[in-house]
C-alpha positions as CSV (number, residue, x, y, z in Angstrom):
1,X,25.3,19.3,-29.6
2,X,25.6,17.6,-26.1
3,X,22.2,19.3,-25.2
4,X,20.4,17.6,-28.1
5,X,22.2,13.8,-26.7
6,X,20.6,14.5,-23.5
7,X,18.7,11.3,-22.3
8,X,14.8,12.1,-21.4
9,X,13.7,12.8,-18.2
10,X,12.4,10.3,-16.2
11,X,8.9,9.8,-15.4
12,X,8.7,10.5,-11.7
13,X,6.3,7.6,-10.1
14,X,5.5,8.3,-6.2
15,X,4.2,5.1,-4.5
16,X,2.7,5.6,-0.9
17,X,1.5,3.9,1.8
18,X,-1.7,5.2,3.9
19,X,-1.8,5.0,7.4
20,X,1.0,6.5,9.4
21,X,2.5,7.7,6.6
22,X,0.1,10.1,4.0
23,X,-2.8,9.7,6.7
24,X,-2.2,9.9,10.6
25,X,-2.3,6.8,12.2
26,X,-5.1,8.0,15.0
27,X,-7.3,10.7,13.0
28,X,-6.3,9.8,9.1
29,X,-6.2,13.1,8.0
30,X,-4.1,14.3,5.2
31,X,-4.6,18.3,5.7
32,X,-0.6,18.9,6.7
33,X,0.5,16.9,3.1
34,X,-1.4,19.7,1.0
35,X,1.7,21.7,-0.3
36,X,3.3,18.3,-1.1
37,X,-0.3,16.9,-3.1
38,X,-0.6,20.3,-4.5
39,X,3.0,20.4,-6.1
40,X,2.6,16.7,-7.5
41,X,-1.0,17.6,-9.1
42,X,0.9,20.7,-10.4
43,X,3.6,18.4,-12.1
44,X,1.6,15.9,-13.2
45,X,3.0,13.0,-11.0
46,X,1.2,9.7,-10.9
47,X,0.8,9.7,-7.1
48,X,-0.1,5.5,-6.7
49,X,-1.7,4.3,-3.5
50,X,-0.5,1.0,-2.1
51,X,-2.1,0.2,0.6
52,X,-3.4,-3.0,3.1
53,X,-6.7,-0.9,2.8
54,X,-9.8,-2.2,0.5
55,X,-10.8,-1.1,-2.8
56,X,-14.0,1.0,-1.3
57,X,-11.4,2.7,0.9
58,X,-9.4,3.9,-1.3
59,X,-12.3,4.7,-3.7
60,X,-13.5,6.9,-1.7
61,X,-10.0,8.6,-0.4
62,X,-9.3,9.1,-4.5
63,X,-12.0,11.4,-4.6
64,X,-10.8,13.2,-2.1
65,X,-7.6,13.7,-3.4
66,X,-8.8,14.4,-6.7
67,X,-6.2,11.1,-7.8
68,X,-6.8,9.6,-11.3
69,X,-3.5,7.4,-10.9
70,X,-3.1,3.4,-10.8
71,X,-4.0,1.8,-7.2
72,X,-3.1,-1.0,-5.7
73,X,-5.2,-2.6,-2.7
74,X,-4.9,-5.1,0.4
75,X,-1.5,-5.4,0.7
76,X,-1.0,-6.1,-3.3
77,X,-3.9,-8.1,-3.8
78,X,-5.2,-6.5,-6.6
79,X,-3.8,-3.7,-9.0
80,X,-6.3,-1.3,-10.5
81,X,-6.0,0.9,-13.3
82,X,-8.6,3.1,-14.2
83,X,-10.9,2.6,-17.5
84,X,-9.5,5.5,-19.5
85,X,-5.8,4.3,-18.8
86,X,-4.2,2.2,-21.6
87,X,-2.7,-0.7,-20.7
88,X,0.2,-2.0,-23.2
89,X,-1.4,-4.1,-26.0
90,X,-1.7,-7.4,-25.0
91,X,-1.1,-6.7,-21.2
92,X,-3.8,-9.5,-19.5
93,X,-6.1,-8.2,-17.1
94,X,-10.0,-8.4,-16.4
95,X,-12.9,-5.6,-16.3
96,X,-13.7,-5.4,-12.7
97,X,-16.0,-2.3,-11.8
98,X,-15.4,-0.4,-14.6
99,X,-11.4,-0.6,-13.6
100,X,-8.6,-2.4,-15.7
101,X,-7.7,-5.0,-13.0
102,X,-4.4,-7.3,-12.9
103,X,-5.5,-9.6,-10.2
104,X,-2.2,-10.7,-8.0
105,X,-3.9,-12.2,-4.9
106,X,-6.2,-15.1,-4.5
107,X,-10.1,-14.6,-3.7
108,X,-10.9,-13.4,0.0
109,X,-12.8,-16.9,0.4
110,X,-9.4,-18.9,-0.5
111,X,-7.7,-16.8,1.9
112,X,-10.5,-17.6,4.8
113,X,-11.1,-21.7,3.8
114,X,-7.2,-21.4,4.9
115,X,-7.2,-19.4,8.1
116,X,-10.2,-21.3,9.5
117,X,-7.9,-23.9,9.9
118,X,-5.5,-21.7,12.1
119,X,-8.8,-21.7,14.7
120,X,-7.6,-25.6,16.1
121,X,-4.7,-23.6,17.5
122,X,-5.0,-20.0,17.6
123,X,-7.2,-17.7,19.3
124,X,-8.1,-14.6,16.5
125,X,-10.6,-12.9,15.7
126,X,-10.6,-11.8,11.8
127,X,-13.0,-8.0,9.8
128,X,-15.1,-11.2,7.9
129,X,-16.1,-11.8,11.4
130,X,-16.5,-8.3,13.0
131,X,-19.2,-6.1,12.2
132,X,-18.3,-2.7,11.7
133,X,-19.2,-1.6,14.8
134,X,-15.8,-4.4,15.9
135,X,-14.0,-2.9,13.1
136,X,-14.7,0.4,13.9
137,X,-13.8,0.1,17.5
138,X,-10.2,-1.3,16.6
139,X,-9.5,1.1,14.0
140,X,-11.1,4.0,15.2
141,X,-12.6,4.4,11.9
142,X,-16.1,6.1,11.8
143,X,-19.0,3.4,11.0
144,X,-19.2,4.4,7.3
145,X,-15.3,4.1,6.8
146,X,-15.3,0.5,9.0
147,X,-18.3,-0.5,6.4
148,X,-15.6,0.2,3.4
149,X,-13.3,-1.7,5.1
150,X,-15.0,-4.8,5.9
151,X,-15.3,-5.0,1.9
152,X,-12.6,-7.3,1.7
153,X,-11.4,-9.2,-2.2
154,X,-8.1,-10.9,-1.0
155,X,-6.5,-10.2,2.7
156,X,-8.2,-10.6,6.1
157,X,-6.6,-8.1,8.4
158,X,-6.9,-10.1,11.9
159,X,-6.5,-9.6,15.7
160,X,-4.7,-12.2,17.5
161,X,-6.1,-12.6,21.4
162,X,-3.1,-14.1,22.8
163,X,-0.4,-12.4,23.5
164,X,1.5,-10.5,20.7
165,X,5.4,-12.0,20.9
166,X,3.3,-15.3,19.5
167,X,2.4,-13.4,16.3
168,X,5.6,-14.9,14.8
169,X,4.6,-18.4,15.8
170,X,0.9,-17.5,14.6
171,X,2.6,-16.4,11.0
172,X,4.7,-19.9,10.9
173,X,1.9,-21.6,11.3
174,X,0.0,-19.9,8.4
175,X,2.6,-20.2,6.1
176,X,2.4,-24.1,6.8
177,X,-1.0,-23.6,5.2
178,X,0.3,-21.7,2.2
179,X,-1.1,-18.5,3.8
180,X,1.6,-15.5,3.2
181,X,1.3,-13.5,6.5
182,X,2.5,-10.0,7.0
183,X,2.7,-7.2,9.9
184,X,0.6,-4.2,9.1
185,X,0.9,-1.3,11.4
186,X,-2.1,-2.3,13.1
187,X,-3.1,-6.0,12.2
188,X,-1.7,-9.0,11.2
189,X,-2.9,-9.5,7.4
190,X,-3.5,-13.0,6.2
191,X,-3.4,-13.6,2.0
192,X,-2.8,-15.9,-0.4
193,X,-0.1,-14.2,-2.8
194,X,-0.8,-10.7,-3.0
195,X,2.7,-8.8,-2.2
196,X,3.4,-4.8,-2.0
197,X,6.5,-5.3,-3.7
198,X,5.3,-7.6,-6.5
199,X,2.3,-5.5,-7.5
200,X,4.6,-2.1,-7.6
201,X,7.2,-4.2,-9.9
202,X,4.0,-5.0,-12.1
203,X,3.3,-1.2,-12.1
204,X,6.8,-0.3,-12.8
205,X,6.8,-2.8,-15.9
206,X,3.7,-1.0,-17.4
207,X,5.1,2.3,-17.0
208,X,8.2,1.8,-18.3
209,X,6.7,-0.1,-21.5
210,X,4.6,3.0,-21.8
211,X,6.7,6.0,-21.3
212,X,10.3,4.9,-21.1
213,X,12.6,6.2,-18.1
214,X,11.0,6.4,-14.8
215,X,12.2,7.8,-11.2
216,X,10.5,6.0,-8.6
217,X,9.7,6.7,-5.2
218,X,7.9,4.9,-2.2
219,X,7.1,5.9,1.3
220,X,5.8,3.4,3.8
221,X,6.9,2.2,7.1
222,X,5.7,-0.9,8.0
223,X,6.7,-4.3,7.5
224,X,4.5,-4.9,5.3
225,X,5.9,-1.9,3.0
226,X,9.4,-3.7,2.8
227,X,8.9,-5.2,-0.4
228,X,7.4,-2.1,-2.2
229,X,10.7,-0.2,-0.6
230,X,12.8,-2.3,-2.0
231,X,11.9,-1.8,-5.6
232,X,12.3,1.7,-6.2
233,X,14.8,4.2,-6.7
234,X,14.2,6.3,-4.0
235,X,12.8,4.8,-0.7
236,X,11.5,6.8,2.1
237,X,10.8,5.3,5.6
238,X,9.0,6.6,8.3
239,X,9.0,6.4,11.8
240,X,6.6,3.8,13.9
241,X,4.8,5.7,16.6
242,X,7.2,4.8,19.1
243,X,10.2,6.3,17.2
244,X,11.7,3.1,15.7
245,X,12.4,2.5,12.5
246,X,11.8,-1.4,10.5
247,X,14.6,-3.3,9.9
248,X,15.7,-5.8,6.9
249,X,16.0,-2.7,4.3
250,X,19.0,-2.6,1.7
251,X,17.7,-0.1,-1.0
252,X,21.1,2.1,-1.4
253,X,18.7,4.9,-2.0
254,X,17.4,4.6,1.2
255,X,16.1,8.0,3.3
256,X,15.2,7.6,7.0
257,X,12.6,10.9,8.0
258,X,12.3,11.6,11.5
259,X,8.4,11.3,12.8
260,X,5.2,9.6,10.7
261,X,2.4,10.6,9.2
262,X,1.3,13.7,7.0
263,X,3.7,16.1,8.2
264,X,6.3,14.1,7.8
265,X,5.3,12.4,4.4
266,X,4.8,17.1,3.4
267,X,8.3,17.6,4.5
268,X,10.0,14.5,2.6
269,X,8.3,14.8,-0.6
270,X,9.3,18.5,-1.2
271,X,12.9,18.0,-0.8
272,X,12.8,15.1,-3.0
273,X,10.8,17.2,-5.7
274,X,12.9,19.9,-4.6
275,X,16.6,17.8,-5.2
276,X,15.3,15.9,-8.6
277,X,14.6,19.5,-10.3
């Protein structure tokens, strides 16, 4: 009798972050996560990319992965579900490339009318204005990868030429134009009201319309990942590449890993798969 009163198992949701976290920060490989990526194929676990990179990035990075899951790009600019996923009836969104997009963040030319403005003060040098040659020597991306990533829809990932203890000066400033400005773990992103956190909530909503309970989990590391941290059940933050961790985090189910990256991101997801069964 008690068995048949049991409550449904949750949907397990894994949000991630990219680089530094599922990719290394220098090389962006993934090869030490297979056993985790294998184990959440092999349970079915919607395995959703959040990430400051661009659509065409993670496009291509999907197939790699073999990921039919939800997306969400430049730093919650834009949510994308694929076509054969059914969003709740009524749900607005628009067709963009074939995806079921909820659009969170203004367009990429809002976002650089604003930060022009920033140039009577500031010294930066923003990807609309690199080529990717530029963006591949600051990334260390290959040329075809800094090509996807100079596809930007709503956030321009910047570099700021004087000195970096101004960045918070720089970001006060951008907010007094109504830019939202947030720490990556390379650049300093400027957008106009894309957030991690709100897009994940967004996902969370759909899910939970469509299959009741969920379990989520996020793992990120950067400032920028705070407010998709925050939102989930089970939050899982990595190490910068100097050993600290980000402060400012409150989640309760909070789990500092030691190190970054792949290996890491391997060793965290099994014993959370491994604890939830």
């Amino acid at each position: 009798m008690v068995d048949s009163l049991k409550r449904p198992r949750p949907q397990i949701l894994i949000f991630t972050d990219l680089d530094g976290t599922l990719l290394d920060e220098e090389t962006y490989d993934f090869t030490p996560a297979l056993p985790a990526l294998e184990l959440i194929h092999s349970l079915r676990i919607p395995l959703i990319i959040v990430s400051s990179k661009t659509r065409a990035e993670i496009e291509f990075l999907r197939k790699r992965l073999s990921l039919d899951s939800p997306f969400i790009v430049e730093n919650g600019g834009g949510i994308f579900f694929p076509g054969t996923f059914t969003l709740p009836e009524g749900h607005p969104h628009e067709r963009v490339g074939g995806y079921h997009a909820i659009l969170i963040g203004r367009p990429i030319r809002e976002v650089l009318e604003r930060a022009n403005r920033l140039k009577e003060r500031f010294s930066f040098k923003g990807f609309s204005e690199m080529s990717p040659e530029e963006i591949a020597s600051v990334t260390g991306l290959k040329i075809e990868q800094a090509i996807l990533a100079s596809k930007r829809e709503f956030d321009e990932p910047i570099v700021l030429k004087s000195p970096l203890h101004d960045k918070e000066i720089f970001c006060k400033k951008a907010s007094d134009f109504g830019l939202d400005c947030v720490y990556g773990g390379r650049f300093i992103h400027l957008l106009l009201g894309g957030n991690k956190g709100r897009a994940v909530e967004v996902v969370l909503d759909i899910y939970r319309q469509l299959r009741g309970p969920i379990f989520p989990i996020a793992l990120g590391g950067s400032p920028n990942d705070i407010g998709m941290l925050e939102v989930v059940d089970k939050a899982v933050l990595m190490q910068d590449k100097d050993g600290a961790y980000i402060k400012g985090l409150g989640n309760p189910g909070l789990i500092k890993v030691e190190g970054s990256g792949p290996r890491a991101w391997n060793k965290a997801i099994l014993s959370i798969l491994a604890d939830f069964s």
